[in-house]
N, CA, C and O atoms as a GROMACS GRO file, in nm:
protein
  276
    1UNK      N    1   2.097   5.922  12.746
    1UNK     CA    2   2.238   5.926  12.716
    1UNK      C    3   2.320   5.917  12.845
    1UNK      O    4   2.401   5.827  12.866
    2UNK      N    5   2.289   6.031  12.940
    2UNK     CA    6   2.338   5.971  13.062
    2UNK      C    7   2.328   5.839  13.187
    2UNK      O    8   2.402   5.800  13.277
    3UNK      N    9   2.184   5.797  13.130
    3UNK     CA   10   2.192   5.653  13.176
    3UNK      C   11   2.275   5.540  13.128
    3UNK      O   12   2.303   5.439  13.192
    4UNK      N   13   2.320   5.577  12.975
    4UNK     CA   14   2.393   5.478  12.929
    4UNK      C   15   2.536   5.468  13.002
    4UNK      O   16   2.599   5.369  13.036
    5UNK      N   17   2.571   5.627  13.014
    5UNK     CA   18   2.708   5.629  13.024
    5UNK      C   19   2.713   5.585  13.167
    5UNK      O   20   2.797   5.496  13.180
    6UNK      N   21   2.634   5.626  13.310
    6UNK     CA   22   2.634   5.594  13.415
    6UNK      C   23   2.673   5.428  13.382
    6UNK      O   24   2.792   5.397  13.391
    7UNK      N   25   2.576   5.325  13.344
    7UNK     CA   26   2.606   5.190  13.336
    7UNK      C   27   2.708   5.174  13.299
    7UNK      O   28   2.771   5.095  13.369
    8UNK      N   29   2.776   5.225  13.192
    8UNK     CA   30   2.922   5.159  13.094
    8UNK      C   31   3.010   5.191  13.253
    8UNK      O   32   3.078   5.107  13.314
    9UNK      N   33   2.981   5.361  13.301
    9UNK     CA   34   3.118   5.338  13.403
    9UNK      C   35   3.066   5.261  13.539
    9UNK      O   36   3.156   5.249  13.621
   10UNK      N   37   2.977   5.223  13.568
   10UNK     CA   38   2.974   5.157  13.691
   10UNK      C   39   3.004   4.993  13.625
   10UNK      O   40   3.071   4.905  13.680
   11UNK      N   41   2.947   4.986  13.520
   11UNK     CA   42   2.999   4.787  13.481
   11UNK      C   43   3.168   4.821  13.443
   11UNK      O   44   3.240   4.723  13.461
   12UNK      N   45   3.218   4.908  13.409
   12UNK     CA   46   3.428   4.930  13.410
   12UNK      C   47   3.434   4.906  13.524
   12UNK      O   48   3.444   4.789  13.560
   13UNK      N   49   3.428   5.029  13.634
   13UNK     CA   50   3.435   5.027  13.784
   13UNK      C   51   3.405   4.898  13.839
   13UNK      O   52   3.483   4.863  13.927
   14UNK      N   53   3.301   4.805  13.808
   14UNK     CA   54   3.279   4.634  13.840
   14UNK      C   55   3.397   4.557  13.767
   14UNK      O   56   3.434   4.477  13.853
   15UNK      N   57   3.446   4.547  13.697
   15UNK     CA   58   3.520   4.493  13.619
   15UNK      C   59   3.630   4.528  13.637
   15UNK      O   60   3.707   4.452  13.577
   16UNK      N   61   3.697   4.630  13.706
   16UNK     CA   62   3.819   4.669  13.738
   16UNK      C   63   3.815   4.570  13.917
   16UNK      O   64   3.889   4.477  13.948
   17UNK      N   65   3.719   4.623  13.991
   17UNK     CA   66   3.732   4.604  14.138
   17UNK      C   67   3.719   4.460  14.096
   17UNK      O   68   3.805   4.399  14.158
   18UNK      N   69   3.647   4.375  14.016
   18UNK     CA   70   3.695   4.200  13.997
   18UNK      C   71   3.854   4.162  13.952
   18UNK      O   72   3.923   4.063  13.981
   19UNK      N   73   3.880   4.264  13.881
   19UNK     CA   74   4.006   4.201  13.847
   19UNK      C   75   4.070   4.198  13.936
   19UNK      O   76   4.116   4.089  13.969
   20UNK      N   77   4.105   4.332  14.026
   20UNK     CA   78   4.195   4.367  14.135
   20UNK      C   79   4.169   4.258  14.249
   20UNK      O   80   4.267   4.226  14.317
   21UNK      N   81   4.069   4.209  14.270
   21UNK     CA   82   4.050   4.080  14.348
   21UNK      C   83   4.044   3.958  14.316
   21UNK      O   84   4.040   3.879  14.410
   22UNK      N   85   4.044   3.914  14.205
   22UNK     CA   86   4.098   3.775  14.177
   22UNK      C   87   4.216   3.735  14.242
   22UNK      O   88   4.310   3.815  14.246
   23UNK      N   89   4.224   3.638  14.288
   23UNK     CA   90   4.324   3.565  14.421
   23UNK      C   91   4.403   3.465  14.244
   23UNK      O   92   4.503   3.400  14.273
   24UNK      N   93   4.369   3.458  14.114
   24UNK     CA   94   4.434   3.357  14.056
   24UNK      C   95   4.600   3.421  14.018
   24UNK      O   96   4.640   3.532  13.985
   25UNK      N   97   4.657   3.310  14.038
   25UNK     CA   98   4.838   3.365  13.953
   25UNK      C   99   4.813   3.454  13.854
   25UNK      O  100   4.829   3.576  13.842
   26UNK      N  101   4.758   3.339  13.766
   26UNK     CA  102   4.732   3.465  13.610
   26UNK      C  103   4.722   3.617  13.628
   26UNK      O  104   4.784   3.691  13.550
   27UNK      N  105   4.684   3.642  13.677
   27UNK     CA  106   4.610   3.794  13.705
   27UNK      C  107   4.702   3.889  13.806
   27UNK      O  108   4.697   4.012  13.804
   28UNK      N  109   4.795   3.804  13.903
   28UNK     CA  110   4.897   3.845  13.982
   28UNK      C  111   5.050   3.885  13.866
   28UNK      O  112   5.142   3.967  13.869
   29UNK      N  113   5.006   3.778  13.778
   29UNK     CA  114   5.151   3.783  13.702
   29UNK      C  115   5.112   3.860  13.610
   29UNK      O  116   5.224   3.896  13.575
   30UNK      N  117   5.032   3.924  13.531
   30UNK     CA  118   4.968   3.998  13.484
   30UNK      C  119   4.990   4.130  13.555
   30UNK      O  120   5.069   4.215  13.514
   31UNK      N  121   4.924   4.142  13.650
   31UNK     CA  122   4.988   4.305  13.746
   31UNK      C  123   5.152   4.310  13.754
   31UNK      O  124   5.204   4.415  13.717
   32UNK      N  125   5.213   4.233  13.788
   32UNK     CA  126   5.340   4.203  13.774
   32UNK      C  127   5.447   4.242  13.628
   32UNK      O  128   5.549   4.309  13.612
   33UNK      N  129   5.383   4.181  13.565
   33UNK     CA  130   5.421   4.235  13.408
   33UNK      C  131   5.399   4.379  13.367
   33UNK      O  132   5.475   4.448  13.298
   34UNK      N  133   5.259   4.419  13.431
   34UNK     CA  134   5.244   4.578  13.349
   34UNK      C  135   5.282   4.674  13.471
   34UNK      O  136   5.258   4.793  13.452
   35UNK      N  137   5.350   4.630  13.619
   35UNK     CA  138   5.421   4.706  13.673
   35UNK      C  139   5.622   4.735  13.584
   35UNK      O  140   5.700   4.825  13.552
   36UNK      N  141   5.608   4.598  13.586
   36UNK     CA  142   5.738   4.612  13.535
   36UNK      C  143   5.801   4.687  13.425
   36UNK      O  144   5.908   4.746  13.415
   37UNK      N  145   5.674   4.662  13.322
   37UNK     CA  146   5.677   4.771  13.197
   37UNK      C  147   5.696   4.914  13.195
   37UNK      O  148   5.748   4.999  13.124
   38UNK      N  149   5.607   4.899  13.344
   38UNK     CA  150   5.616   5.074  13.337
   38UNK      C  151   5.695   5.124  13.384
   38UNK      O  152   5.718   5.243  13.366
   39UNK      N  153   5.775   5.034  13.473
   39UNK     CA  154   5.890   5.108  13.582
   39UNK      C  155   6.059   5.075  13.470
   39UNK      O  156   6.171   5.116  13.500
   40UNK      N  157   6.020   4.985  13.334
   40UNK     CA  158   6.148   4.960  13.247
   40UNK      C  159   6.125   5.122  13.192
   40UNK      O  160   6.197   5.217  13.222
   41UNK      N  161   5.977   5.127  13.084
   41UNK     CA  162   5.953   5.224  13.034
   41UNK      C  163   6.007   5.400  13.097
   41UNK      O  164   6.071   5.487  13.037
   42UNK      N  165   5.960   5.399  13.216
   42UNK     CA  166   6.014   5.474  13.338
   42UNK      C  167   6.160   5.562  13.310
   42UNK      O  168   6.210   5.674  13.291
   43UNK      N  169   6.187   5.398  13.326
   43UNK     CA  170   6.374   5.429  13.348
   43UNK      C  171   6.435   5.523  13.278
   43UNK      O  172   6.495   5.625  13.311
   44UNK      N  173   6.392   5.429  13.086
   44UNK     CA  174   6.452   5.476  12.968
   44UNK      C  175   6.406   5.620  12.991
   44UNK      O  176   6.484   5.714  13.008
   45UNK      N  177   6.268   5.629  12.989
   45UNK     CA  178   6.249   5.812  13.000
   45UNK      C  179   6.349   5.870  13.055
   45UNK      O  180   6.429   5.936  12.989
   46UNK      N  181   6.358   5.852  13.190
   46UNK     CA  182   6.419   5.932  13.283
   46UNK      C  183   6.598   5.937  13.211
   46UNK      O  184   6.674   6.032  13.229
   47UNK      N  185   6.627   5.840  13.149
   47UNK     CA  186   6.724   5.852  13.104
   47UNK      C  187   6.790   5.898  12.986
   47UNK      O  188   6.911   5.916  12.971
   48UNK      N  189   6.666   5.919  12.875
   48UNK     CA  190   6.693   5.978  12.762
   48UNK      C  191   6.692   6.101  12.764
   48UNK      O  192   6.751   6.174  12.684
   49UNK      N  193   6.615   6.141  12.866
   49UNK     CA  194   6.541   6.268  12.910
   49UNK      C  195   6.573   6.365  12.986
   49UNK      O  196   6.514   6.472  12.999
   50UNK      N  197   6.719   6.310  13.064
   50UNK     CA  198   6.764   6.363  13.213
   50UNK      C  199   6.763   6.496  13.208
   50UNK      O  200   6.704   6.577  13.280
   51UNK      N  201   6.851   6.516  13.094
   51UNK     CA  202   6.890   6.696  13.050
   51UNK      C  203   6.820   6.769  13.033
   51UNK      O  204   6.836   6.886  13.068
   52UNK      N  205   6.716   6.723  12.970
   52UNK     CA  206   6.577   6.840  12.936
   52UNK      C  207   6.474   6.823  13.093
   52UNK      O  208   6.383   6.893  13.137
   53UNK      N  209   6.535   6.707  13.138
   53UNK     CA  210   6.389   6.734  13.275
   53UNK      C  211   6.485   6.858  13.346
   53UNK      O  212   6.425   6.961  13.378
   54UNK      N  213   6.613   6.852  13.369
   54UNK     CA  214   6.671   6.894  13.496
   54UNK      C  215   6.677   7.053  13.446
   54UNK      O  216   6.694   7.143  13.528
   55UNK      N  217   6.662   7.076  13.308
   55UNK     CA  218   6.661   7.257  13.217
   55UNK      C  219   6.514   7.247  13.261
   55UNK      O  220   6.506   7.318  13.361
   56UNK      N  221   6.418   7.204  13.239
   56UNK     CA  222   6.300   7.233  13.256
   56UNK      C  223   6.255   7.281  13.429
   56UNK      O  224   6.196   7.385  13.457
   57UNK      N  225   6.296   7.184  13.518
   57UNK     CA  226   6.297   7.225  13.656
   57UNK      C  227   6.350   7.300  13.688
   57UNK      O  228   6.289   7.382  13.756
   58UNK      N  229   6.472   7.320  13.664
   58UNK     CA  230   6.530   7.459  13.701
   58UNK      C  231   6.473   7.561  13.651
   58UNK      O  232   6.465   7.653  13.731
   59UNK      N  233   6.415   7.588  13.518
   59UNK     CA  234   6.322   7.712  13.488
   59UNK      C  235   6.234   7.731  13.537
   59UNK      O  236   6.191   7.846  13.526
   60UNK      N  237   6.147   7.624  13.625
   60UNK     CA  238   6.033   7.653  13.703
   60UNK      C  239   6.082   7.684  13.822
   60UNK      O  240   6.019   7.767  13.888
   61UNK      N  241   6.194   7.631  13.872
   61UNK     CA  242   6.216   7.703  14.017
   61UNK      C  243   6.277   7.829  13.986
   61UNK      O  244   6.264   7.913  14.075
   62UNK      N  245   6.324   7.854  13.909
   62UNK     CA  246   6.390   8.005  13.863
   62UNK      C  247   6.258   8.151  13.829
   62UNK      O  248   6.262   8.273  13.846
   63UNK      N  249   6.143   8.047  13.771
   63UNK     CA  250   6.040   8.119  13.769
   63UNK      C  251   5.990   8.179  13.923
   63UNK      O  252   6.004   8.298  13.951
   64UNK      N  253   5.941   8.098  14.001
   64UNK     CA  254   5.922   8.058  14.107
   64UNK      C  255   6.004   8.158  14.198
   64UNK      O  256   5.948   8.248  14.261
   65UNK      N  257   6.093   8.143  14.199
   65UNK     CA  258   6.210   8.232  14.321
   65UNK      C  259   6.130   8.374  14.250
   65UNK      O  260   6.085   8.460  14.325
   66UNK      N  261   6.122   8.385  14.143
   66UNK     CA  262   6.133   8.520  14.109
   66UNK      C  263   6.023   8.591  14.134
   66UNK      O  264   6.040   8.692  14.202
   67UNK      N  265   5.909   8.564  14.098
   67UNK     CA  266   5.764   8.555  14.166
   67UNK      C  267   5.788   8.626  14.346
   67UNK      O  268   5.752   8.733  14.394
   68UNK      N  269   5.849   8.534  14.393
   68UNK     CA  270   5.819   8.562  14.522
   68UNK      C  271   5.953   8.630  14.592
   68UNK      O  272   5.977   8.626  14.713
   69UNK      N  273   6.033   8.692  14.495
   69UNK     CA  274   6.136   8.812  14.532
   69UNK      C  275   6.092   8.899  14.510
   69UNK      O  276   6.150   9.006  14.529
   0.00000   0.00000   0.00000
């Protein structure tokens, strides 16, 4: 069982380090696309979200100060 799984992740791990080195466009515009997604995706978070991230951080630094008063 663990020989299987060793192979599946060393042939991913092969198959990732080929992709990341392919020199073709395809594969550049491809990284290109699923950066972009994530940094659109990103945004909207950060923006639907602002109010509850900035209540949430402040309760951890409020935790935090208090701890160490």
């Amino acid at each position: 069982m663990f020989k299987t799984m060793k192979n599946k992740i060393q042939t991913a791990a092969m198959k990732a380090r080929n992709a990341l080195t392919n020199p073709s466009g395809d594969q550049m515009t491809g990284w290109l696309i699923v950066v972009l997604i994530v940094v659109v995706v990103g945004a909207v978070f950060m923006t639907l979200y602002q109010g509850s991230i900035t209540q949430i951080w402040n309760s951890i630094v409020s935790k935090i100060t208090g701890l160490l008063s």
